[in-house]
Backbone as a printed PyTorch tensor [residue, N CA C, xyz], in Angstrom:
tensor([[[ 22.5600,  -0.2600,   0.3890],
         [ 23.9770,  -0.5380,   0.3490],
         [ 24.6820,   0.5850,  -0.3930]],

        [[ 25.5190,   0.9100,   0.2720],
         [ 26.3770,   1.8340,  -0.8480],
         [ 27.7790,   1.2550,  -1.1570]],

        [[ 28.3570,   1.3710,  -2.1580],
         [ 29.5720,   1.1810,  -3.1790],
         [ 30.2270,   1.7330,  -3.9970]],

        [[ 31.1090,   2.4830,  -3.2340],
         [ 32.0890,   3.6880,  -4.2540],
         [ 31.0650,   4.8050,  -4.8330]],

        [[ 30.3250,   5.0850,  -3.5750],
         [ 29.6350,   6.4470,  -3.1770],
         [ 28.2180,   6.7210,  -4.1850]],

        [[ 28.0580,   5.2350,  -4.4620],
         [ 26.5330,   5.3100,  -5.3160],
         [ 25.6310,   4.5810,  -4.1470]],

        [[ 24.7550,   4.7330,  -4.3620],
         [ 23.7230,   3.8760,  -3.4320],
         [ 22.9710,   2.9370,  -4.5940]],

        [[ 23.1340,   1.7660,  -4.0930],
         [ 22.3050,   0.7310,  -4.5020],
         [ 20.8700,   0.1890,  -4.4140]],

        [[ 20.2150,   0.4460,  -5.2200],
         [ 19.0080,  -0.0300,  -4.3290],
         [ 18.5480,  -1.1890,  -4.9320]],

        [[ 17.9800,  -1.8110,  -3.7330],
         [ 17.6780,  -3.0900,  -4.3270],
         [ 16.2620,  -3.7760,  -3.9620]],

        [[ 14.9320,  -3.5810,  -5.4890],
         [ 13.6470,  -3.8210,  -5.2570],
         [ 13.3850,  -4.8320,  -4.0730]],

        [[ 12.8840,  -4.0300,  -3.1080],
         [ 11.7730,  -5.0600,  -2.5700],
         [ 10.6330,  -6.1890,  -2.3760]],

        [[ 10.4320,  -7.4620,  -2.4430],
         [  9.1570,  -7.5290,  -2.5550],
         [  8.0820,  -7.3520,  -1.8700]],

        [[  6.8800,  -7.6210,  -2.8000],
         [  5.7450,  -6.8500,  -2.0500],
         [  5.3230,  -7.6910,  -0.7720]],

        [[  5.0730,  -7.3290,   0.0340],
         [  4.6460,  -7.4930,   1.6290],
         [  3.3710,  -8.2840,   1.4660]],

        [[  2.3000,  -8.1180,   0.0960],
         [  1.1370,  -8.4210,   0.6220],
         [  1.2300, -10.5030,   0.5290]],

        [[  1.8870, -10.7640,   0.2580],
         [  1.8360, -13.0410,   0.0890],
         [  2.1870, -13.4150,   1.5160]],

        [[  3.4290, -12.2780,   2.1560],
         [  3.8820, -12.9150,   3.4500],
         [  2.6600, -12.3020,   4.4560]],

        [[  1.8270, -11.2490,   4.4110],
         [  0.9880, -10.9130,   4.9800],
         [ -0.3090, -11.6970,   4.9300]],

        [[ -0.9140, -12.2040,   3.8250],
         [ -1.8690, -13.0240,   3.9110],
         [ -1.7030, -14.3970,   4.4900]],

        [[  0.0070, -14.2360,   4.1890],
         [ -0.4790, -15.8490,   4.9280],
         [ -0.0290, -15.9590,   6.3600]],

        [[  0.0180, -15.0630,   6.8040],
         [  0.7540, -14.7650,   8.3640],
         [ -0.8300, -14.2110,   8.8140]],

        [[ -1.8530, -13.7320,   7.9410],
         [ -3.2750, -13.8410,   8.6080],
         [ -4.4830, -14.7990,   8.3230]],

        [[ -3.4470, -15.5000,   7.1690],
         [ -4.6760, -17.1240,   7.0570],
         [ -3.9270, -17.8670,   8.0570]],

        [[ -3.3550, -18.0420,   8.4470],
         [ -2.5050, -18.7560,   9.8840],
         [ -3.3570, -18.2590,  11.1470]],

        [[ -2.8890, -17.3940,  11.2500],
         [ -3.7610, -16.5090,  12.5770],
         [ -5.1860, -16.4240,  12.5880]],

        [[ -6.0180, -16.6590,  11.8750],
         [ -7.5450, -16.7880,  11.4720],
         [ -7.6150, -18.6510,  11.8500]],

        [[ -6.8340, -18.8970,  11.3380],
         [ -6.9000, -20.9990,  11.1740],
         [ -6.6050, -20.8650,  12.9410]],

        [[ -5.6840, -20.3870,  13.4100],
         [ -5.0940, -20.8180,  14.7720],
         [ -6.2840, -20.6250,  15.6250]],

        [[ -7.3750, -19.3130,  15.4710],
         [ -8.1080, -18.9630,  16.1850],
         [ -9.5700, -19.6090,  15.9550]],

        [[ -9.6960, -20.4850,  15.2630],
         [-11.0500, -21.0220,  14.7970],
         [-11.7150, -20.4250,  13.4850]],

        [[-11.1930, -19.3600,  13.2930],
         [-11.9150, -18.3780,  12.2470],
         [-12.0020, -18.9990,  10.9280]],

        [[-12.9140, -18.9560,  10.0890],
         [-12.9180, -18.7350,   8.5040],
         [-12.2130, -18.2000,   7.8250]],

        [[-10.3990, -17.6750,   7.4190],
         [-10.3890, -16.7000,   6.2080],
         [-11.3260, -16.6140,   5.0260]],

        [[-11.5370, -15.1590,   4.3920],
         [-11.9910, -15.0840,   3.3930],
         [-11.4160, -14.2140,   2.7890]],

        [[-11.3980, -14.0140,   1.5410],
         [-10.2830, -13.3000,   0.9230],
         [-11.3290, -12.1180,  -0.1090]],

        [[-10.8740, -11.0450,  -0.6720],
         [-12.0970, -10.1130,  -1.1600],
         [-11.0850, -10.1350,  -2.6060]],

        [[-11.1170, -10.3550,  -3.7360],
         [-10.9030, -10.1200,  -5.1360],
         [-11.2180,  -9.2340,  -6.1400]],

        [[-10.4830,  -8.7400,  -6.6150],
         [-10.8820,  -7.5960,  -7.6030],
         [-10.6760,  -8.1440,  -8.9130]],

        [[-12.0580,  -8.7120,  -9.3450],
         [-11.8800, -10.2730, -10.6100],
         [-11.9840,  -9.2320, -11.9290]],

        [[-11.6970,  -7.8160, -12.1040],
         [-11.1050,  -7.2550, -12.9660],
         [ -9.6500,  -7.4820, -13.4770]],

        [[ -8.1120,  -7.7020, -12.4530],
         [ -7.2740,  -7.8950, -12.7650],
         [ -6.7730,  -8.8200, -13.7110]],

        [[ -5.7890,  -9.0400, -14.4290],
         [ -5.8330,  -9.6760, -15.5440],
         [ -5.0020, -10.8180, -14.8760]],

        [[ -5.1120, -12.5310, -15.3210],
         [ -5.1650, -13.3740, -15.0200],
         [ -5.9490, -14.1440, -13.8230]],

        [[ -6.9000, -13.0360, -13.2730],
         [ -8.2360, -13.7210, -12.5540],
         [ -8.6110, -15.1520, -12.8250]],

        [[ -8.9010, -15.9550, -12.3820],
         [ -9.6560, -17.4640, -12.9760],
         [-10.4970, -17.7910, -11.5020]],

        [[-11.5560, -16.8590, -11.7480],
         [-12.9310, -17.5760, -10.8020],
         [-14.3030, -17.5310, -11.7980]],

        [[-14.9120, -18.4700, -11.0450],
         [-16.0590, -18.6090, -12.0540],
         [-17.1150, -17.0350, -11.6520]],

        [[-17.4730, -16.4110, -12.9420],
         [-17.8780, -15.1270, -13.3620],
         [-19.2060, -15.0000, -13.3040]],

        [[-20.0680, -15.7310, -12.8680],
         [-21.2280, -15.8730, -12.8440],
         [-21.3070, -15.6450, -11.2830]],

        [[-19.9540, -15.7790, -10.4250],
         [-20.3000, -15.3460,  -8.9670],
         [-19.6770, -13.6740,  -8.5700]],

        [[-19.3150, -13.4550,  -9.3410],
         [-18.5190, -12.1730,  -9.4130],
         [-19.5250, -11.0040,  -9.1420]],

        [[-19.6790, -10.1410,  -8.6890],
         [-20.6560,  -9.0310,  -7.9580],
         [-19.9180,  -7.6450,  -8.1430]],

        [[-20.3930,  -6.8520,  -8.6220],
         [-19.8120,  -5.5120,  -8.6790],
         [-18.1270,  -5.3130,  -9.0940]],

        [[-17.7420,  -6.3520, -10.2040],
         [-16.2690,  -6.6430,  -9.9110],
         [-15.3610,  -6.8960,  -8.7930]],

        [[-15.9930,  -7.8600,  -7.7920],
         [-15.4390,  -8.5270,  -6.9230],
         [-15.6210,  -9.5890,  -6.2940]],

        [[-14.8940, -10.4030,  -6.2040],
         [-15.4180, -11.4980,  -5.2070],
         [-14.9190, -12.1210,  -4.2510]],

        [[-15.7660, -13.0460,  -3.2470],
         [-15.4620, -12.9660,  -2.1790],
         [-15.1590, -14.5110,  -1.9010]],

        [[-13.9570, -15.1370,  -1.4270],
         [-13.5500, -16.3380,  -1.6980],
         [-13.0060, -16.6750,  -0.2230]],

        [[-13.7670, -18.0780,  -0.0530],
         [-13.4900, -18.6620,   1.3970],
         [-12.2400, -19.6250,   1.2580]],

        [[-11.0750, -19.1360,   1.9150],
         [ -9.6890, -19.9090,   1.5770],
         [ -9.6130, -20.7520,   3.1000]],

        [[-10.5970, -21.1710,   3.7300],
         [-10.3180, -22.2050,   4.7170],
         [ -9.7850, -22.9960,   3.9430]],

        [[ -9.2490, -24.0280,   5.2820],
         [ -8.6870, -25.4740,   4.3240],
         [-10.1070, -26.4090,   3.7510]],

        [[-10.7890, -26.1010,   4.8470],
         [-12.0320, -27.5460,   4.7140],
         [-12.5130, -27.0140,   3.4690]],

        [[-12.3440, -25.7330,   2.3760],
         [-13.6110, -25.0990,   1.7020],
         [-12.0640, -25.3670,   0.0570]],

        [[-11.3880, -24.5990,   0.4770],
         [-10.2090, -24.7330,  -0.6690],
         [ -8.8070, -25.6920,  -0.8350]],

        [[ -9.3240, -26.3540,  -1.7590],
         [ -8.5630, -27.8310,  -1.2620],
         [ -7.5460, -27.6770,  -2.4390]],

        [[ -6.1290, -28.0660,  -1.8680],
         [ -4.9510, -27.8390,  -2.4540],
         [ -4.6970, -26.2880,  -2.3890]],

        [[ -4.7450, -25.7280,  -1.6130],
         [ -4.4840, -24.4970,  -1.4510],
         [ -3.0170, -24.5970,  -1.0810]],

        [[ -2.7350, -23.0190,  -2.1280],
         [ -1.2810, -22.5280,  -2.4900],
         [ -1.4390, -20.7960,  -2.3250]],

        [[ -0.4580, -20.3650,  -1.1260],
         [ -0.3760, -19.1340,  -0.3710],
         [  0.9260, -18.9240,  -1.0090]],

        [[  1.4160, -18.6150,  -3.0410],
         [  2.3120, -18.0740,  -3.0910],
         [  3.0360, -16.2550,  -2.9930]],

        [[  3.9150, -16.1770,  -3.6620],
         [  4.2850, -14.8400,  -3.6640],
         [  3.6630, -14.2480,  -5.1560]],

        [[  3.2140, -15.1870,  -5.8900],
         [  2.6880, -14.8970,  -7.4570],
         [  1.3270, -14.8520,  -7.1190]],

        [[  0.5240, -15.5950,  -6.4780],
         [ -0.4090, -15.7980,  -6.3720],
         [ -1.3610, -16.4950,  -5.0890]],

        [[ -2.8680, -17.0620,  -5.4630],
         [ -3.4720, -17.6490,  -4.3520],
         [ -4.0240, -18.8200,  -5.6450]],

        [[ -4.3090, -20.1220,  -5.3200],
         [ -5.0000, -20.8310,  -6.1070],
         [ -5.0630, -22.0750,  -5.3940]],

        [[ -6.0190, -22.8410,  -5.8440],
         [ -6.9960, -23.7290,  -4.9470],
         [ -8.1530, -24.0620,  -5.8730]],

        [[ -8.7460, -25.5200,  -5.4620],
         [ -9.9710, -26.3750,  -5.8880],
         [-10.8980, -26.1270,  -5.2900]],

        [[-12.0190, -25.4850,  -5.6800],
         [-13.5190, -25.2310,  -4.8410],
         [-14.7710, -25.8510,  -5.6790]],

        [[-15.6330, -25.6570,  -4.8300],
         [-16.7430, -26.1300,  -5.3150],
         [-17.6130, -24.8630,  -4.7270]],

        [[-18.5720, -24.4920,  -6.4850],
         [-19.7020, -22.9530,  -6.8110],
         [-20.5570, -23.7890,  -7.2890]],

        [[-21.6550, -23.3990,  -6.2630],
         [-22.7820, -24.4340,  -6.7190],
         [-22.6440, -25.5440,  -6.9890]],

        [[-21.8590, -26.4980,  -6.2890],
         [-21.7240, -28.2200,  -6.9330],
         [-20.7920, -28.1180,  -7.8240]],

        [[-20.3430, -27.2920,  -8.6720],
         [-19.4160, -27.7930,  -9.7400],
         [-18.1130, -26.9730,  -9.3670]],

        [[-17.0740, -28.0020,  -9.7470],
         [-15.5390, -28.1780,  -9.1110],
         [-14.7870, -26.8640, -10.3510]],

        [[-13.7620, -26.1390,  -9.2000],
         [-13.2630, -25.2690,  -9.8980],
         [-11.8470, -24.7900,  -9.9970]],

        [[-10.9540, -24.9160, -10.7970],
         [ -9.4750, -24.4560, -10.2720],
         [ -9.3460, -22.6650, -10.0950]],

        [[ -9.0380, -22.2800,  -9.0440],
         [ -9.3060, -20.9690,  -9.0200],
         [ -7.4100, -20.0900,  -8.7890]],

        [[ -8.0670, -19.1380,  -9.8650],
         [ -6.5850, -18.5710,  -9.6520],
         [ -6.5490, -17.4220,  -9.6410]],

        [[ -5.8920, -16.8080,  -8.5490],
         [ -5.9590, -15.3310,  -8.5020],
         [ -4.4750, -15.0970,  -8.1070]],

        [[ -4.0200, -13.7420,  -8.7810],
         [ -3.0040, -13.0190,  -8.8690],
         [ -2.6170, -12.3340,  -7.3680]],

        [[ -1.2840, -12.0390,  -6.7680],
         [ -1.4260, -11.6240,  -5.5700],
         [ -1.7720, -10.3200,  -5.6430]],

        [[ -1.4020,  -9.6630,  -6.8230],
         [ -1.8690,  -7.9450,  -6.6890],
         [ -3.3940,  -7.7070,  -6.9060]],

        [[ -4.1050,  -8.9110,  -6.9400],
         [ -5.9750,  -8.8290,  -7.1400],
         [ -6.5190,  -9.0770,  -6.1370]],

        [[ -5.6210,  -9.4010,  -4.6400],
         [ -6.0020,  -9.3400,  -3.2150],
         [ -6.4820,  -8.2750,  -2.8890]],

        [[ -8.0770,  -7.8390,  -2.6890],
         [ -7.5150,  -6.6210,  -1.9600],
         [ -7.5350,  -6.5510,  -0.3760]],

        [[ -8.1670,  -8.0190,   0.4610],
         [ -8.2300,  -7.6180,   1.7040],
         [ -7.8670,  -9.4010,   1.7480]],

        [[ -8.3940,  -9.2030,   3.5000],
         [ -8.3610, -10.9990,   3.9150],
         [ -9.3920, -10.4960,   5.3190]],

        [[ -9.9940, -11.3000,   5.8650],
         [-10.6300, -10.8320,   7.0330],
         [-11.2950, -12.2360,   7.5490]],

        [[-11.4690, -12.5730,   8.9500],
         [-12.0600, -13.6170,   9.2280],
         [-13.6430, -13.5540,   9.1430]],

        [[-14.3510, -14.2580,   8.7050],
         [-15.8500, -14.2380,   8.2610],
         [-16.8500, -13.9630,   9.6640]],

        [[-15.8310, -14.7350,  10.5960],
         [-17.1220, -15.0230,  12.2450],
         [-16.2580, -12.8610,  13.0250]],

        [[-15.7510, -12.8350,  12.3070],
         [-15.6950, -11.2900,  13.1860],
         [-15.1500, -10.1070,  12.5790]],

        [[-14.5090, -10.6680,  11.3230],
         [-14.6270,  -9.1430,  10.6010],
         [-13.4490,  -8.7340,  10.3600]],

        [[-11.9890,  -9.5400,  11.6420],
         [-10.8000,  -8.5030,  11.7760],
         [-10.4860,  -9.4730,  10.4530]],

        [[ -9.6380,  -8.7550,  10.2520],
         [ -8.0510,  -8.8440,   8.6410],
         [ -7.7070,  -7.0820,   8.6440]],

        [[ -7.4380,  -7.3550,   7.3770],
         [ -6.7190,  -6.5730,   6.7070],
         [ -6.8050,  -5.8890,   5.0190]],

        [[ -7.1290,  -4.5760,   5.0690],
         [ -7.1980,  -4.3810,   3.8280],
         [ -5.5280,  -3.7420,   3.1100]],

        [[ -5.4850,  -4.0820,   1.3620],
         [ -4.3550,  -3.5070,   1.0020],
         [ -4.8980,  -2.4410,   0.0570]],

        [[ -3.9540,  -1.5900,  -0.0170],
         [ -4.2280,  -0.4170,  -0.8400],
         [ -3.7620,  -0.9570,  -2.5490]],

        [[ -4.3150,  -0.8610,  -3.0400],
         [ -4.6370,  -0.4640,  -4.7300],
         [ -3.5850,  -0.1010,  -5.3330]],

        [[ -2.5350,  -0.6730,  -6.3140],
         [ -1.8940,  -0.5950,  -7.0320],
         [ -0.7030,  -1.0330,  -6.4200]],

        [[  0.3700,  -0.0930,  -7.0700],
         [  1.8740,  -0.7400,  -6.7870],
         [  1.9180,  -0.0230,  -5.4110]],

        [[  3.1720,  -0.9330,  -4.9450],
         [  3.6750,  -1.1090,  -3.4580],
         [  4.4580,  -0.1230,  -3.9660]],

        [[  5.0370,   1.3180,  -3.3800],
         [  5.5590,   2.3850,  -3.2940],
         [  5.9480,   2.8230,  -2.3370]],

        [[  7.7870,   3.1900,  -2.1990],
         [  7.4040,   4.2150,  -0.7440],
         [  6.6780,   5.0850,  -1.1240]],

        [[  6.3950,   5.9910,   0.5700],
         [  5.8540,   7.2060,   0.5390],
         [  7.1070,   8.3560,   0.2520]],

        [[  5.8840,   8.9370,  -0.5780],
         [  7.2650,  10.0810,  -0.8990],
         [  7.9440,  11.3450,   0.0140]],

        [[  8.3230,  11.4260,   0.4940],
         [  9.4770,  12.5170,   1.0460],
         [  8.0370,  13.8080,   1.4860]],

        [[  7.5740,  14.2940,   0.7240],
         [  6.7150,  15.4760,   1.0380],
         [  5.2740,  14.2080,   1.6040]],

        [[  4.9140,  14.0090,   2.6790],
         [  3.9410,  12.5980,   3.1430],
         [  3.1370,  14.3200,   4.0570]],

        [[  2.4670,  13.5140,   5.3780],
         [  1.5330,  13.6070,   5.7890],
         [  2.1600,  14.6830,   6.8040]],

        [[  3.5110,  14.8240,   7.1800],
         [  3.8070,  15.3560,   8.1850],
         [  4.8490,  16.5960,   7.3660]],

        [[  4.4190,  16.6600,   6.1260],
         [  5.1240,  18.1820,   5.2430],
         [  6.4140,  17.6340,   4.6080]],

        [[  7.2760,  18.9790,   3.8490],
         [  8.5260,  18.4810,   3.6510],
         [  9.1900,  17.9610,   4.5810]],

        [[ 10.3560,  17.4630,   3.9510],
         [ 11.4800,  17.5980,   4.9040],
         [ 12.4010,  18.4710,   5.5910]],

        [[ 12.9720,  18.8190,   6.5480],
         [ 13.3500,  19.4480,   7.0290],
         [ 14.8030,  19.9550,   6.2700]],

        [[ 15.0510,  20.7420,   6.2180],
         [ 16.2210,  21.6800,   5.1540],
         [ 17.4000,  20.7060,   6.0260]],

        [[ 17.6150,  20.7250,   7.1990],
         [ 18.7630,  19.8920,   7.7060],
         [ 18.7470,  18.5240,   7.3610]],

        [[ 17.8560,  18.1010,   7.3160],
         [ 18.1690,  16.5290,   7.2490],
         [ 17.9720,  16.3060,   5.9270]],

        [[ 17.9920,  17.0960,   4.6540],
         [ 18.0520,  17.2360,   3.2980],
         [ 19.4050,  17.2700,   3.4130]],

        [[ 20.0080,  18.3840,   4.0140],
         [ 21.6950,  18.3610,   3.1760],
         [ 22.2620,  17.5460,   3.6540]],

        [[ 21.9060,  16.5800,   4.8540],
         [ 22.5520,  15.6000,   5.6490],
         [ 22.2600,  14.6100,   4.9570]],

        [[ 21.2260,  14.2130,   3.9840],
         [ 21.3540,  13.2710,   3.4640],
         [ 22.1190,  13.3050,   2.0990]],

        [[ 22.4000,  14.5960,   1.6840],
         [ 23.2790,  14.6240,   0.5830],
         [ 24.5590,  14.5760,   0.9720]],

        [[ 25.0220,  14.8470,   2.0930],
         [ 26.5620,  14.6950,   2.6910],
         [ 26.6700,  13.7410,   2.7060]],

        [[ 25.9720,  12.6570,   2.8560],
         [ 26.5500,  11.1460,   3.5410],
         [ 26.1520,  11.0600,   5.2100]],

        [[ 26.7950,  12.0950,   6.0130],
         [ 26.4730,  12.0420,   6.9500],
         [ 25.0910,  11.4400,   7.7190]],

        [[ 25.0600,  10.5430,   9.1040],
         [ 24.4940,  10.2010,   9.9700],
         [ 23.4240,  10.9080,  10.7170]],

        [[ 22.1880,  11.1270,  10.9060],
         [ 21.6840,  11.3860,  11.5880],
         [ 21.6290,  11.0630,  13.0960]],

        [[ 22.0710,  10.0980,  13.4100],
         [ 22.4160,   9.1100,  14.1610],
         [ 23.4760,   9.4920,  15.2180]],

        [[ 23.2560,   9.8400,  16.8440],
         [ 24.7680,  10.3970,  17.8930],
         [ 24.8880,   9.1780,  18.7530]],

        [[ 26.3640,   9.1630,  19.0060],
         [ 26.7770,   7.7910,  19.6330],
         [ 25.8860,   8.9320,  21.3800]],

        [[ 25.3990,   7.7150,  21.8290],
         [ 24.8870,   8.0880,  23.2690],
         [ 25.3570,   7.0830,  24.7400]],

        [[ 26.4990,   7.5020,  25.7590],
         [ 27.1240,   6.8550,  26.2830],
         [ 26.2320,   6.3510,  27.7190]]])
């Protein structure tokens, strides 16, 4: 938005809560298992630590397996049972690092740390000297096409 020639910006949130649960949906619709991969280093982790493997773990968020399951924007948390004994499990949404269905593999992994654009100098070089001063003019990149 701009307003008396400042630009406003206004934080985003992060993509990865509406993404997991737009692929624990799509995993449930198709028969699949979600399972979710954890990085039980992050701080406010709450899984039991005795299942934890190389600082990670690997957590089955079906319905039949995680009962009272909650797909928020803060977090994932749910009642399981590790080895017979009942567990409230709570994980942070930035300690997601993937989701994938168990019977075939597809999901999705997220990249590691904060959600960032990409910066201006990316994969395809600087920017082009024109569309630098065009973005300092104000001016449109944009031609009306009849």
């Amino acid at each position: 938005m701009v307003f008396c020639g400042e630009i406003m910006t206004n934080p985003s949130r992060s993509k990865r809560p509406y993404l997991i649960r737009a692929m624990h949906e799509w995993m449930g619709d198709n028969g699949h298992t979600p399972h979710i991969v954890i990085d039980a280093s992050v701080d406010g982790v709450s899984v039991p630590s005795e299942h934890v493997k190389d600082g990670k773990i690997i957590l089955n968020i079906s319905h039949s397996a995680a009962h009272n399951l909650k797909l928020t924007n803060a977090g994932v948390s749910f009642r399981a049972r590790f080895s017979g004994v009942p567990f409230d499990v709570w994980v942070p949404i930035e300690s997601v690092m993937g989701i994938y269905a168990k019977e075939t593999g597809q999901g999705m992994i997220f990249s590691h740390g904060t959600e960032k654009p990409e910066p201006p100098d990316g994969p395809e070089g600087p920017l082009d000297p024109e569309d630098t001063e065009r973005a300092k003019s104000g001016r449109s990149h944009l031609k009306v096409v009849k």
